[in-house]
C-alpha positions as CSV (number, residue, x, y, z in Angstrom):
1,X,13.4,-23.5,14.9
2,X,15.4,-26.6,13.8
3,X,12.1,-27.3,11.0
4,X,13.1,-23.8,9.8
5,X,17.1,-24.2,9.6
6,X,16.7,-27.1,7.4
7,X,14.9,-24.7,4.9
8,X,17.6,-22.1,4.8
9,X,19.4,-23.0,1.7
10,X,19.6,-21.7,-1.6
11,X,16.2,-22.3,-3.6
12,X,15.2,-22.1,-6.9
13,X,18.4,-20.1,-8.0
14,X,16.6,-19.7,-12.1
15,X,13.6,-17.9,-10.4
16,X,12.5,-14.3,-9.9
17,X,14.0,-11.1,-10.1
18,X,17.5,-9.6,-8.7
19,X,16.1,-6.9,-5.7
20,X,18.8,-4.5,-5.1
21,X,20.5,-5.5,-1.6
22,X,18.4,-2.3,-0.3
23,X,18.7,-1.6,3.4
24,X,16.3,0.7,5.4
25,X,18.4,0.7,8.6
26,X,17.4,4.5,8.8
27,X,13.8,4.6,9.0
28,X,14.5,3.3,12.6
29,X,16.5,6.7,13.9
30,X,13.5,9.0,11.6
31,X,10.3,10.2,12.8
32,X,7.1,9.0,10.7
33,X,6.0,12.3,10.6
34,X,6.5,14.2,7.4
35,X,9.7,14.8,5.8
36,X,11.0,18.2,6.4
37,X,12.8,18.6,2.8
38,X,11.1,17.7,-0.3
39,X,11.7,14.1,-1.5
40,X,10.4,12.0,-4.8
41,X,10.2,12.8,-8.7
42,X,9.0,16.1,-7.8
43,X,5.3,17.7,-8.2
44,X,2.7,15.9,-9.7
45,X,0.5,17.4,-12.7
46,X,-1.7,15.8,-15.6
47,X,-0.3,13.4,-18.0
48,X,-2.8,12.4,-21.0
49,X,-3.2,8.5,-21.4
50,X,-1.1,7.8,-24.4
51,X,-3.9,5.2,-24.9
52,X,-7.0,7.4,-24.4
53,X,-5.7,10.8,-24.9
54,X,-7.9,11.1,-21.2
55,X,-6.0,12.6,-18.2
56,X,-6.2,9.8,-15.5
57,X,-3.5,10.3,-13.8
58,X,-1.4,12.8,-11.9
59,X,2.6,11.8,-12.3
60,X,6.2,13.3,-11.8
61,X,8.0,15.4,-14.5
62,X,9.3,12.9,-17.4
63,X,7.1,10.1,-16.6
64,X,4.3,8.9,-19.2
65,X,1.4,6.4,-19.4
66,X,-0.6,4.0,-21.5
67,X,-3.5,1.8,-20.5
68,X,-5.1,-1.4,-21.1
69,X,-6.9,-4.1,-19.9
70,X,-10.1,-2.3,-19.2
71,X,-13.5,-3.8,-17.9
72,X,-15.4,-4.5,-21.1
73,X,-12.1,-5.2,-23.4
74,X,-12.2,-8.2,-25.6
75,X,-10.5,-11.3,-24.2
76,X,-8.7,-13.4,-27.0
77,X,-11.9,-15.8,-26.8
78,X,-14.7,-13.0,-27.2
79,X,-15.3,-12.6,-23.8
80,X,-15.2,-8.9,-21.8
81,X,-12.9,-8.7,-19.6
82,X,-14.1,-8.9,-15.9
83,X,-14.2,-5.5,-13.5
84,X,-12.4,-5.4,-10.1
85,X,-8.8,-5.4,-11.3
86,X,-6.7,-6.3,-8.2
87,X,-3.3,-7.7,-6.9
88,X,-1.0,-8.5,-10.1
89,X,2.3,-9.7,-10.8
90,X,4.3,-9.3,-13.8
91,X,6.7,-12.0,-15.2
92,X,9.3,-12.2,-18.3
93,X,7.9,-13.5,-21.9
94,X,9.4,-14.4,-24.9
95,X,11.5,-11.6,-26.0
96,X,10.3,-8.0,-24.6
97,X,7.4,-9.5,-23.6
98,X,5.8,-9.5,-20.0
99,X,3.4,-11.1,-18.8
100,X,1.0,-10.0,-16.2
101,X,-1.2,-12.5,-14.3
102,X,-4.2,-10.2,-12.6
103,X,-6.7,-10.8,-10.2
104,X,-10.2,-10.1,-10.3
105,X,-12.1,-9.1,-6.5
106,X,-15.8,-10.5,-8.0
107,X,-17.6,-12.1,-5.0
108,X,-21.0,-13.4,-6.5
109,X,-22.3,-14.6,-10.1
110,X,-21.8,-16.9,-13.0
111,X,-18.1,-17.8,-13.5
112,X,-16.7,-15.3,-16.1
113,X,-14.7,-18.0,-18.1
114,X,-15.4,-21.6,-18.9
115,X,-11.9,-23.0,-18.0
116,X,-10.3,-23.5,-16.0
117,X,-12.9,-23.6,-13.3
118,X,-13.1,-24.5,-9.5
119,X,-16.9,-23.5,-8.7
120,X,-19.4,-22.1,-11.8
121,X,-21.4,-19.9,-9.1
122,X,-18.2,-17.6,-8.2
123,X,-18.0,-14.6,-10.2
124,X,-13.7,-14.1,-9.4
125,X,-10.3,-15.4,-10.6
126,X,-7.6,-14.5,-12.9
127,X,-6.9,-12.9,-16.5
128,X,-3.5,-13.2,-18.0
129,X,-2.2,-9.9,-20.3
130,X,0.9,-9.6,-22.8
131,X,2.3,-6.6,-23.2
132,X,5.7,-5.6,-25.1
133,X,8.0,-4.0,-22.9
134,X,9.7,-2.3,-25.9
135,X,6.7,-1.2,-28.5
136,X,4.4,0.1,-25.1
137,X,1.7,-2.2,-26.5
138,X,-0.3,-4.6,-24.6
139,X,-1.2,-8.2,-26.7
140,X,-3.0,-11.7,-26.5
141,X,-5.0,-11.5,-23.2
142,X,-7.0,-14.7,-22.0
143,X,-9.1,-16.1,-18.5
144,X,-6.5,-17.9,-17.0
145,X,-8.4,-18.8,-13.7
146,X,-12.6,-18.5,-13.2
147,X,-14.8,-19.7,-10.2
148,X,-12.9,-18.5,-7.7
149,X,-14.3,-15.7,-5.3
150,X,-12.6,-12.3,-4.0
151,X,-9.3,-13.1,-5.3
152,X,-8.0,-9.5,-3.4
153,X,-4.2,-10.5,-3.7
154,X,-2.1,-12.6,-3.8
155,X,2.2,-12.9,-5.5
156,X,4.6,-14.2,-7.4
157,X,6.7,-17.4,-6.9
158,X,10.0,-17.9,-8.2
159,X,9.2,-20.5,-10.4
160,X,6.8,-18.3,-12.5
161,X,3.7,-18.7,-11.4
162,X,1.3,-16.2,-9.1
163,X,-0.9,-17.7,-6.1
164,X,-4.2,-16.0,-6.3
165,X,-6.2,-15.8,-2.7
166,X,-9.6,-15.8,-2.3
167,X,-10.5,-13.4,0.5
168,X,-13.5,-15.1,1.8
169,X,-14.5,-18.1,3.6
170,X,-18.2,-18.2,2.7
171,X,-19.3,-21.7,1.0
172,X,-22.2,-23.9,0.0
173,X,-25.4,-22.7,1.3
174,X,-24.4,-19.1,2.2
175,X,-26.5,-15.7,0.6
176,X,-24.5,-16.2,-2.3
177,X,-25.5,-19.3,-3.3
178,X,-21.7,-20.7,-3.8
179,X,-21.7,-24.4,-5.1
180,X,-18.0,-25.3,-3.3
181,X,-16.4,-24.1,-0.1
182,X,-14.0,-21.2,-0.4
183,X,-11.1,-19.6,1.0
184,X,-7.9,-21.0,-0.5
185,X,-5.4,-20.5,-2.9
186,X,-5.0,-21.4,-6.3
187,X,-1.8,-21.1,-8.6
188,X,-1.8,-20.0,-12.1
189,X,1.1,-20.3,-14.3
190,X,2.4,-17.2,-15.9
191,X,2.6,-19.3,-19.6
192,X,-1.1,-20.2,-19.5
193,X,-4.1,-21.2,-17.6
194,X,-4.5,-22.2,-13.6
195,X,-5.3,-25.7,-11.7
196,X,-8.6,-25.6,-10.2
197,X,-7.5,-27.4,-7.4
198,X,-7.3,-25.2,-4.1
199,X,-4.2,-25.3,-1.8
200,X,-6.3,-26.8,0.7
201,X,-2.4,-27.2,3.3
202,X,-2.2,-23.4,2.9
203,X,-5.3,-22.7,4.6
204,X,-8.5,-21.8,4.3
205,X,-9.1,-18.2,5.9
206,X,-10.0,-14.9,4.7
207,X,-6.9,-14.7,2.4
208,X,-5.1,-11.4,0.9
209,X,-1.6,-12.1,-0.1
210,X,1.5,-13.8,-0.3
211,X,4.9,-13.8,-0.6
212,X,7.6,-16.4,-1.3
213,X,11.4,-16.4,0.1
214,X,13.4,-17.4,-3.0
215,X,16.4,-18.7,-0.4
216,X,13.7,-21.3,1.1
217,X,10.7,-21.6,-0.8
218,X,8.4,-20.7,2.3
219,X,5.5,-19.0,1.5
220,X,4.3,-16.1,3.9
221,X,0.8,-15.3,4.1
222,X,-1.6,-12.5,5.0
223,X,-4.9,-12.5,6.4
224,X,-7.4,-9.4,6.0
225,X,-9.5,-8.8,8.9
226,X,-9.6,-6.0,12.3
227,X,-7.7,-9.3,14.2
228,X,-5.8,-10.5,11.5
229,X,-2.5,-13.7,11.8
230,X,0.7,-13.3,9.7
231,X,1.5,-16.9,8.6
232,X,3.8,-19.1,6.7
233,X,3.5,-22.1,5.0
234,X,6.3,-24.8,4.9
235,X,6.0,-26.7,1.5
236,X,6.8,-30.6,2.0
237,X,8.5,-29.8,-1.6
238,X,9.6,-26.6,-2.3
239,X,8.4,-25.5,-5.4
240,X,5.6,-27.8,-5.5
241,X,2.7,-26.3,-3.3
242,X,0.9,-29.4,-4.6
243,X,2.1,-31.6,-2.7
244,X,1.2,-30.7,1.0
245,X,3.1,-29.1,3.8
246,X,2.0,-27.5,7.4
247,X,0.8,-24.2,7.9
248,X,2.4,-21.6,10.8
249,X,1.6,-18.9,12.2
250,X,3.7,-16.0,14.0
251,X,4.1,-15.5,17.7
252,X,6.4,-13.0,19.3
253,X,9.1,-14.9,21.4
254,X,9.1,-12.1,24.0
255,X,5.6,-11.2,24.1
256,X,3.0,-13.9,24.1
257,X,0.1,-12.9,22.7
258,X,1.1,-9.9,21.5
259,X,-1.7,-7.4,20.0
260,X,0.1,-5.3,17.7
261,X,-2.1,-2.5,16.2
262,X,-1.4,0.4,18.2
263,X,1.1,1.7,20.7
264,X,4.2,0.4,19.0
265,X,7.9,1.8,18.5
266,X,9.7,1.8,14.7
267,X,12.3,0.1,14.6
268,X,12.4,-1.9,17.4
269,X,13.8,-6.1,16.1
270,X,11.8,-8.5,18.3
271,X,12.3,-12.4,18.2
272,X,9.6,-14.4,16.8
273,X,8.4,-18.1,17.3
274,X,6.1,-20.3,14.6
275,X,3.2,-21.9,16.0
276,X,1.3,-25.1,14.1
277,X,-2.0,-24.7,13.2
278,X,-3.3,-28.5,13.3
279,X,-6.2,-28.1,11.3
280,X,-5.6,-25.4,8.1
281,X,-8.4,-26.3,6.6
282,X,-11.7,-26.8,9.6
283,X,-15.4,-28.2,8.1
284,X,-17.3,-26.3,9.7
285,X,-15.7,-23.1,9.9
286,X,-16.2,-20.0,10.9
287,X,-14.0,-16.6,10.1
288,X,-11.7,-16.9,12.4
289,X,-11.4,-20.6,13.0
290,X,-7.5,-21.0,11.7
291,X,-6.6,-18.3,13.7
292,X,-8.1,-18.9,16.5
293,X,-6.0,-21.8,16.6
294,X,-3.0,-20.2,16.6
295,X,-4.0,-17.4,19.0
296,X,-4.7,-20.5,22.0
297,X,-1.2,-20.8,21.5
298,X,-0.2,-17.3,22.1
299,X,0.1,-16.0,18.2
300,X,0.4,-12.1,17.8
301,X,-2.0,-10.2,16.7
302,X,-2.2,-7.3,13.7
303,X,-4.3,-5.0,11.9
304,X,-5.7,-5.8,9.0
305,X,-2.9,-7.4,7.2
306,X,-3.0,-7.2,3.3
307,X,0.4,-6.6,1.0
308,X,2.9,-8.6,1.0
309,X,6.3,-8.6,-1.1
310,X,9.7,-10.4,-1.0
311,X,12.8,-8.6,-1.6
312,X,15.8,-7.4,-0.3
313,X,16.3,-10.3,1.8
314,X,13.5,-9.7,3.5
315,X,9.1,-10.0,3.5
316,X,7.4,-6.7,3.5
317,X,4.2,-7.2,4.7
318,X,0.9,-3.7,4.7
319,X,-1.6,-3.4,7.8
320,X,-4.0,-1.3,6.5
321,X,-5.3,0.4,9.3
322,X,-2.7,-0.3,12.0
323,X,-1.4,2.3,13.9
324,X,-2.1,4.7,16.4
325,X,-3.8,7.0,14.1
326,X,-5.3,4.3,12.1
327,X,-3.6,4.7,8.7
328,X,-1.1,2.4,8.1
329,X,1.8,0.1,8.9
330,X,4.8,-1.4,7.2
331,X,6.3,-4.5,9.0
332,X,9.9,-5.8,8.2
333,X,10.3,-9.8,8.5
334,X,14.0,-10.8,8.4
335,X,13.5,-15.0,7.6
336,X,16.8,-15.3,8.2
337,X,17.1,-14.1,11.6
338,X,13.5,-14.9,12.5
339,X,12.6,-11.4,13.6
340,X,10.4,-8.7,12.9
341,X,9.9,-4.8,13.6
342,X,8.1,-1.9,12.8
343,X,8.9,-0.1,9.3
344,X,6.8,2.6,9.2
345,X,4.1,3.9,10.9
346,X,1.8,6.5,9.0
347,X,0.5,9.4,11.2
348,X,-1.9,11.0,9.1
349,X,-3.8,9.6,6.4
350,X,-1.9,13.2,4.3
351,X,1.4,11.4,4.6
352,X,0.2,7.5,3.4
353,X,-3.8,6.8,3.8
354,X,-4.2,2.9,4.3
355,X,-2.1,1.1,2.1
356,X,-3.1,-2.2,0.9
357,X,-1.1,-3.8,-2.2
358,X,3.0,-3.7,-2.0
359,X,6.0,-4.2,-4.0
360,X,9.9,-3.9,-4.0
361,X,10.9,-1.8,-6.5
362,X,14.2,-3.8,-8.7
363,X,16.2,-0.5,-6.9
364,X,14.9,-1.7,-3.5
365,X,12.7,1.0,-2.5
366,X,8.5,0.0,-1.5
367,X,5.9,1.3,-3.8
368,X,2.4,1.8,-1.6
369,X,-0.6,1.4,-3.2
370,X,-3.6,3.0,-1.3
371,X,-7.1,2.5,-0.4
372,X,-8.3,5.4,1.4
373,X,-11.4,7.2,2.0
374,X,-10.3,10.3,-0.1
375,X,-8.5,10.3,-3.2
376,X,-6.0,8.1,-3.3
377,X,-2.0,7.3,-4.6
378,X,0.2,5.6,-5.3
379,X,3.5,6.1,-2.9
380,X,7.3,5.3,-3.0
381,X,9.0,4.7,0.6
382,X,12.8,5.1,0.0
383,X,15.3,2.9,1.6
384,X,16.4,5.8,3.3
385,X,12.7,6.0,5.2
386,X,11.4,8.8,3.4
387,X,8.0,8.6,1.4
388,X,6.7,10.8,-1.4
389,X,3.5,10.4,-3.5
390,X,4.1,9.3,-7.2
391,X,1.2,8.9,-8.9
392,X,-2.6,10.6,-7.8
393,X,-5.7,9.2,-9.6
394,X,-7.7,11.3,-11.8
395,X,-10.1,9.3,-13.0
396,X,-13.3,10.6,-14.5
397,X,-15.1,9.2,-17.4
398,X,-18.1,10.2,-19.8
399,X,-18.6,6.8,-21.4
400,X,-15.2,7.4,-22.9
401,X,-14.5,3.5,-23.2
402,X,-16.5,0.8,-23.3
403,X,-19.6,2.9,-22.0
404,X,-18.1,3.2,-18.5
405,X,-19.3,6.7,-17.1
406,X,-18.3,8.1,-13.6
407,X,-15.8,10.2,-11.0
408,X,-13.5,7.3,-10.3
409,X,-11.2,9.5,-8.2
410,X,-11.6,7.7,-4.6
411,X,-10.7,4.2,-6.1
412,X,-7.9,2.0,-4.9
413,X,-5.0,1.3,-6.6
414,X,-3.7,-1.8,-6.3
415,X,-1.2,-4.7,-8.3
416,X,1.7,-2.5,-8.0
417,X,4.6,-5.0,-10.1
418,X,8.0,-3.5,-12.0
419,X,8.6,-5.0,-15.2
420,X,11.6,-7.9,-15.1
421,X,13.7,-5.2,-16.7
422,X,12.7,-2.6,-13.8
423,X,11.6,0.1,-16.5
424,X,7.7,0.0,-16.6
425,X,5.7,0.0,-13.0
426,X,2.2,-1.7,-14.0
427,X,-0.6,-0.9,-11.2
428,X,-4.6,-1.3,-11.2
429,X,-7.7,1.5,-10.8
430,X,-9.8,-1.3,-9.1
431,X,-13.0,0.7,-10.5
432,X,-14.1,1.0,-12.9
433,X,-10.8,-1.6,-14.2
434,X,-8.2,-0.2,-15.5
435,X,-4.1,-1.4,-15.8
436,X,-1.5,1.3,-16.2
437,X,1.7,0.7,-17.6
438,X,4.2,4.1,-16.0
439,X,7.9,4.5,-17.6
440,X,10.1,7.2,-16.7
441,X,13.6,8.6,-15.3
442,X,13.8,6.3,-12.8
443,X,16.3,6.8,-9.7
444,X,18.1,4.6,-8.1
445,X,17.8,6.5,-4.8
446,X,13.6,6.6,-5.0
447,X,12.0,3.5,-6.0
């Protein structure tokens, strides 16, 4: 606890975006179920890609589209742009321009770029897009991190730069024939191209994503499996991941042990404890060797954790398939009180159907992106605890672009991030590729 203390101070004050000082105090008195009135932008309908003239998505009233950044597209060196668009982040450019840093979830194969690059028999990593926030028209885009393997998610820091995970531990040796050990993360500045030097302090586990307190400069981390740790990594400089630091992970003060996937209450604050994990980075490994060391020490337990987002104050962090009924969870991690509760709790994959990437909307409501079994959408979970679907995907294609053909309609979506300016939500069809760029009438009572 007294390690923690001396990291509460004001960090990085030039970095990130302003979240609006949201609270969701009443999702604790509301039932998950439902909401009995209608909530949200209203129905959803057709809206024709401004870019393709192609209806691939269903959307509110008022609210329009363009795409870019498919699978197949010209990268500013000649190169197609790799498939598997994933976790993103977007950050301000020169001018109206933003830039968006995007993974790509390739396990296997040649690496798609040749700089920079960590392992040349990993097929994953990053591209880097510009788009103009004012003219709705997307610029230079370039490989800005190659070799790297499943990069699923990952986030943004406050100094301008997105971590990218890799969501696999395999290595040298393995099916895939890997040339370097994986499982780390790698950072990759939003101005131009990544270090191919892993994080090797933060860990090296099956990886999904991360999120960074701007009062501290901890970094929170996610791990993707049925018996999955929440963790935190305490930088030995803040701001420079670089140099080292020790890797945590969460316990429950009250409740050693704790398995938390099923039969809990919303809203319910419980303490929480940090225990050190001695060895982040064990040769040999196996899945679950960092959190194994963690659960010797009593360390809690959760469901498939994937999204995580800072905002508000607070680290938002998505277990896929926790819950009684198996469809989702939203946890609420309060740093500076070192406590944690349930958000939300899906009950039926109709109300919110697995949710995997997260973000805090600039007006300090949660966008959901899901990866269900059925069709899936993007959601908006109000501050006041309410949640509404805002965008359904509609995705079907006849060789329309860059000869990809097929129903698309049961992909993820994922990479949820607002523009700086809060006007454009950007989000990824992880088949076959896709980015959306969404502007609307945006309320500040929705997300």
């Amino acid at each position: 606890m007294k390690a923690n203390h001396l990291y509460r101070r004001r960090f990085l004050a030039m970095g990130g975006g302003a979240f609006a000082a949201a609270s969701f105090h009443a999702l604790a008195c509301r039932s998950s179920g439902p909401p009995t009135d209608p909530v949200g932008y209203g129905p959803l309908r057709p809206v024709r890609d401004e870019t393709t003239g192609l209806e691939l998505l269903h959307l509110p009233p008022g609210f329009r589209y363009l795409t870019f950044g498919w699978t197949g597209d010209p990268l500013d060196d000649g190169s197609p742009t790799p498939g598997a668009h994933d976790g993103m982040a977007a950050f301000a450019g020169a001018g109206s321009r933003v830039r968006l840093v995007r993974n790509h979830e390739i396990r296997a194969g040649k690496a798609f770029a040749g700089e920079p690059v960590y392992d040349g028999q990993a097929g994953g990593g990053t591209t880097t897009i510009e788009f103009d926030a004012s003219s709705g028209a997307a610029g230079s885009a370039w490989p800005s991190l190659a070799g790297t393997a499943v990069n699923c998610a990952g986030g943004p820091t406050p100094w301008g730069s997105w971590l990218s995970c890799e969501e696999t531990v395999d290595g040298p040796g393995g099916e895939h024939g890997f040339g370097l050990a994986h499982g780390y993360v790698f950072e990759v500045p939003a101005d131009g191209i990544g270090s191919p030097e892993p994080y090797r302090a933060m860990g090296r586990f099956v990886h999904e994503a991360v999120a960074v307190d701007p009062e501290s400069g901890i970094v929170y981390e996610t791990e993707d499996r049925r018996e999955a740790g929440f963790y935190r990594f305490l930088p030995d400089r803040p701001g420079r991941l670089a140099a080292g630091g020790r890797l945590e992970m969460l316990a429950l003060s009250d409740r050693s042990g704790a398995d938390t996937r099923k039969g809990q209450r919303a809203g319910i604050w419980e303490s929480v404890r940090w225990i050190p994990i001695e060895d982040p980075d064990p040769h040999p490994i196996e899945t679950g060797s960092v959190r194994a060391q963690g659960l010797r020490q009593g360390a809690a337990t959760f469901a498939r954790l994937e999204g995580t987002w800072s905002g508000n104050g607070r680290v938002y962090v998505v277990s896929t398939n926790g819950g009684d009924a198996e469809a989702g969870q939203v946890w609420e991690y309060d740093p500076a009180s070192e406590r944690i509760r349930l958000l939300f709790e899906s009950p039926a994959a109709e109300v919110l159907d697995m949710p995997d990437n997260i973000c805090v909307s600039p007006r300090g409501g949660l966008v959901l992106c899901e990866d269900g079994d059925g069709e899936d959408y993007v959601r908006g979970l109000t501050t006041d605890g309410e949640i509404f679907p805002f965008a359904k995907n509609n995705i079907v294609l006849a060789g329309n672009r860059n000869g990809l053909e097929g129903d698309f309609r049961d992909s993820e979506f994922a990479g949820a991030t607002f523009s700086p300016d809060g006007k454009w939500l950007f989000f990824n069809a992880q088949r076959p590729g896709i980015t959306f760029a969404v502007t609307g009438p945006w309320d500040d009572q929705l997300i």
